[in-house]
PALODREN-548121 format. One record per residue: residue in one letter; x negated, y negated, z negated of N, C-alpha, C in turn. Coordinates in pm, whole numbers, plus 50000, padded with zeros to 5 digits. Layout:
% PALODREN-548121
AXYZXYZXYZ ...
% end
This chain:
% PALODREN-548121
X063307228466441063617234766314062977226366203 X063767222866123063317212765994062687221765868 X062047215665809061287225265702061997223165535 X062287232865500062877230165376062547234165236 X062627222165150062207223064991060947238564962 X062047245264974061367261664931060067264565008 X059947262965145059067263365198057657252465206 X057857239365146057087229565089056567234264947 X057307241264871056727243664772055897256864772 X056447267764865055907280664898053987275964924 X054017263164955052867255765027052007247564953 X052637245864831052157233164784050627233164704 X050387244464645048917246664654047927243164721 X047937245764818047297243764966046257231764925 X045787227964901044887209864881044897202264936 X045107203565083045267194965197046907189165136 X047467199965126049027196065148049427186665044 X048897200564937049087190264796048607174364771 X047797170064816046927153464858047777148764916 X048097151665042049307145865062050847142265026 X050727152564955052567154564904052197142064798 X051117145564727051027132964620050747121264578 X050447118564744050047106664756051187101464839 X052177109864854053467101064969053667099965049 X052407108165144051817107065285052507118465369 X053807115065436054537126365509053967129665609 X053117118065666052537119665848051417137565772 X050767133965691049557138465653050417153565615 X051397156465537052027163865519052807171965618 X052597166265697053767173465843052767177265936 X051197170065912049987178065993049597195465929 X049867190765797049447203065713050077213065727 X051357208265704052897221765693052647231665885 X052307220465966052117226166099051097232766090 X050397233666017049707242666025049307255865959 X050037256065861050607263265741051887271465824 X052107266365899053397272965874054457277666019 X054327295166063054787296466176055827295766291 X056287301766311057597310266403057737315966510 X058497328066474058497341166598058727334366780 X058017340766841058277337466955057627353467071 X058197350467172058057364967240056787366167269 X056037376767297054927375067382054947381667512 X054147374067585054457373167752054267386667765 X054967392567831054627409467905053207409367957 X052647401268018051477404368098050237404367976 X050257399067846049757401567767050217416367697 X051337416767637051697433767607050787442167697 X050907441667800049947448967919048637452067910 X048037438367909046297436767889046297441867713 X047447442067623046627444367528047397465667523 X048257468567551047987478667570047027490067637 X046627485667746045507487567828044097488467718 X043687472967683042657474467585042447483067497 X043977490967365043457493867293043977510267315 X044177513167454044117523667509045757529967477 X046497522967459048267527967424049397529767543 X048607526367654049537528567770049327541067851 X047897546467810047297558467828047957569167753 X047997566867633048587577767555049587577567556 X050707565867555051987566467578052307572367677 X051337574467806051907579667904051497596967902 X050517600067866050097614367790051477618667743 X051687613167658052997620067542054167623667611 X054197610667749055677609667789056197621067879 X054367625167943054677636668077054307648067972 X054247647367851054507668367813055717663767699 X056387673267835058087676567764058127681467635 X057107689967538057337701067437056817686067327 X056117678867361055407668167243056427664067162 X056677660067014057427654166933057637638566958 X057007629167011057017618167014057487611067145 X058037623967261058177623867396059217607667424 X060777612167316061407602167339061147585967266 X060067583767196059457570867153058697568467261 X057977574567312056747571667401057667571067543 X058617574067596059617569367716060437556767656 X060857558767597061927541267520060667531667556 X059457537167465058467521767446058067516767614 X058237530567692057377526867850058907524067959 X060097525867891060947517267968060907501067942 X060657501067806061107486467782060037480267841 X058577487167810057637480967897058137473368038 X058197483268103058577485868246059627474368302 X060357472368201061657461068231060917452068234 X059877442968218059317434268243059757418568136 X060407422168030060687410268014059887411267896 X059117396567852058357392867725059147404767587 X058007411467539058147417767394058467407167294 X059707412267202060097403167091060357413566991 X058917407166935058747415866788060157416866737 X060717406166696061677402466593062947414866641 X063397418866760064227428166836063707443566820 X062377441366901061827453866918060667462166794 X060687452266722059447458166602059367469266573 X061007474866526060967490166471060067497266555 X060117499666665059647506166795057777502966771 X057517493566754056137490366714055567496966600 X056367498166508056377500966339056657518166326 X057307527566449057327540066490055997544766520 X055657534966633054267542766676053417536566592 X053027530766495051867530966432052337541966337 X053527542666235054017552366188053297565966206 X053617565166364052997578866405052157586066468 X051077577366454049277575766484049527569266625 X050487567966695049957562766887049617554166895 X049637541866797048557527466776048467526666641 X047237524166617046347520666495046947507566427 X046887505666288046757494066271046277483966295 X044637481766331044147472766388045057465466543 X045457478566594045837470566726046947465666703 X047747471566591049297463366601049227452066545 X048297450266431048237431666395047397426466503 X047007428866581047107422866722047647418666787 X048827428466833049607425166904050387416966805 X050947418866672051587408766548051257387466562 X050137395366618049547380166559050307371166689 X050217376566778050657368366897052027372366921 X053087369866810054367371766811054317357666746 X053637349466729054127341266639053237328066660 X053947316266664053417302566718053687292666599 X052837281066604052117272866461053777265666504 X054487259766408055697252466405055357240366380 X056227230566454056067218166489057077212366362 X056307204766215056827196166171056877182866165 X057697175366140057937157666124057847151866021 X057417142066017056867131965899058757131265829 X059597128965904060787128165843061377142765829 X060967156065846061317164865829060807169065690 X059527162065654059057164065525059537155065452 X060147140365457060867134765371062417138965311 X062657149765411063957153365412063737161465310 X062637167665283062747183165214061717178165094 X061747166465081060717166864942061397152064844 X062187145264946062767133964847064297135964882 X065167132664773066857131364780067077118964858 X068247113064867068927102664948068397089964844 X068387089464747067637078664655066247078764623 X065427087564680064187080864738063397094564594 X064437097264515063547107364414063007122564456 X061987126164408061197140464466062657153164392 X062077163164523062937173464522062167180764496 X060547181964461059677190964446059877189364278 
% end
């Protein structure tokens, strides 16, 4: 995935970045932007697991799920099928479902930017991916 104009400038503050952008230095600029700058990716089920476990949500999900009269019965069965299917959680698909139960006290905030944080991996930019997005075809800045 190539990085573009908007997102170089979303960045350009930065001091690291900015030194580089202004000095011409794409290698130096494509270290920075990588690090600046993410993208969604699943996280492994066996982590969902260990971190449900930790912050005690597979416990209560399962509380909720075995009393039939509870309000939250059919969130707390959806969230422990999908569990159950075994395949890596993808925020980007399944979030609402994440964004329900904090909604509705069964995980805290703290634990869901937890689990948030590891939805998402540092993106790999190129010295020519930053020339692409900061100079035109005649060599002039697009910033």
């Amino acid at each position: 995935m190539s990085v573009t104009t908007e997102e170089v400038q979303a960045h350009a503050a930065d001091p690291a970045l900015a030194a580089a952008l202004s000095s011409g230095d794409d290698v130096a600029a494509a270290a920075r932007l990588s690090e600046l700058l993410t993208e969604p990716r699943p996280i492994p089920i066996g982590r969902v697991a260990a971190w449900g476990a930790h912050f005690g949500v597979r416990a209560a999900l399962q509380d909720i799920a075995d009393n039939s009269d509870h309000p939250l019965r059919s969130l707390a069965l959806t969230t422990l099928d999908l569990l159950a299917r075994g395949d890596d959680l993808d925020l980007e698909a399944d979030g609402a479902l994440l964004d329900a139960l904090v909604a509705n006290g069964v995980v805290d905030t703290e634990a869901a930017a937890v689990l948030r944080a590891g939805a998402v991996r540092p993106r790999t930019v190129s010295a020519s991916d930053v020339a692409s997005a900061v100079r035109n075809g005649d060599g002039s800045s697009r910033l």
